[in-house]
C-alpha positions in Angstrom: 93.0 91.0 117.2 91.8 92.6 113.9 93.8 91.1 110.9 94.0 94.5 108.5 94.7 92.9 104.8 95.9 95.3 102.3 94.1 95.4 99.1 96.1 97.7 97.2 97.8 101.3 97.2 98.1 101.0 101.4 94.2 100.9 101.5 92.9 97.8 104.5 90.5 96.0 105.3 89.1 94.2 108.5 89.9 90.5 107.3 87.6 88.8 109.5 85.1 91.0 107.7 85.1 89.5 104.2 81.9 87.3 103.6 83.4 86.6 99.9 85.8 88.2 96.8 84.6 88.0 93.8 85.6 89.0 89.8 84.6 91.5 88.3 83.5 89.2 85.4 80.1 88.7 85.3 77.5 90.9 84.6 75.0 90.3 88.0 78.3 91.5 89.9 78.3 94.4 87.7 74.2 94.9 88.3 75.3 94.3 92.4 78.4 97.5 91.8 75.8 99.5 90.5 73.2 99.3 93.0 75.8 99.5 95.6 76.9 103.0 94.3 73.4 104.0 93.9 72.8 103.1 97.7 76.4 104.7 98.8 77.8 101.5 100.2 80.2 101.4 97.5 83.6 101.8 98.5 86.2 102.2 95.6 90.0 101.9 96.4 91.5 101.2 93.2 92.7 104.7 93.1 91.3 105.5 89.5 92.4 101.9 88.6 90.7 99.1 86.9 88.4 97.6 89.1 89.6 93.9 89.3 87.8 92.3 92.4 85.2 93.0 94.3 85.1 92.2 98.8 81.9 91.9 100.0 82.0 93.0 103.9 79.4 91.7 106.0 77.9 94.7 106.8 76.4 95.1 103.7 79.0 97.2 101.7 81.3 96.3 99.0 85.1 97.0 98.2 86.2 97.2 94.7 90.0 96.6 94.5 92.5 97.0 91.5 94.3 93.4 93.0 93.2 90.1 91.4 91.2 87.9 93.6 94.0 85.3 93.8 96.4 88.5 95.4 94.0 89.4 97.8 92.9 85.3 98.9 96.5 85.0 99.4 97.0 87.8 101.5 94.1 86.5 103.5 95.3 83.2 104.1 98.9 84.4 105.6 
């Protein structure tokens, strides 16, 4: 069964999914958004919100969120 976490504004994702979540801190995550966005495997879903985490999928792509890290892990973990 898939486990669909929400990451904010009714927006899911495929929990099983998620190699990692990650702040938004640092500037090689900022390089990794970038390139991302250049490559079109950027997916925003903050709905014109800060962008406050950052789900890398395994496929490649990567999910910018406007949920803390620690909101999303601990949706994950229920």
């Amino acid at each position: 069964m898939i486990q669909l976490i929400n990451i904010g504004f009714n927006n899911m994702v495929n929990g099983a999914k998620i190699i990692s979540v990650v702040a938004t801190d640092a500037a090689p995550i900022k390089r990794m958004i970038q390139t991302a966005r250049d490559e079109g495997k950027a997916v925003d879903a903050t709905c014109g919100r800060r962008t406050r985490s950052v789900l890398i999928m395994e496929s490649g792509h990567i999910v910018l969120s406007a949920l803390t890290t620690e909101t999303i892990t601990a949706r994950c973990q229920n």
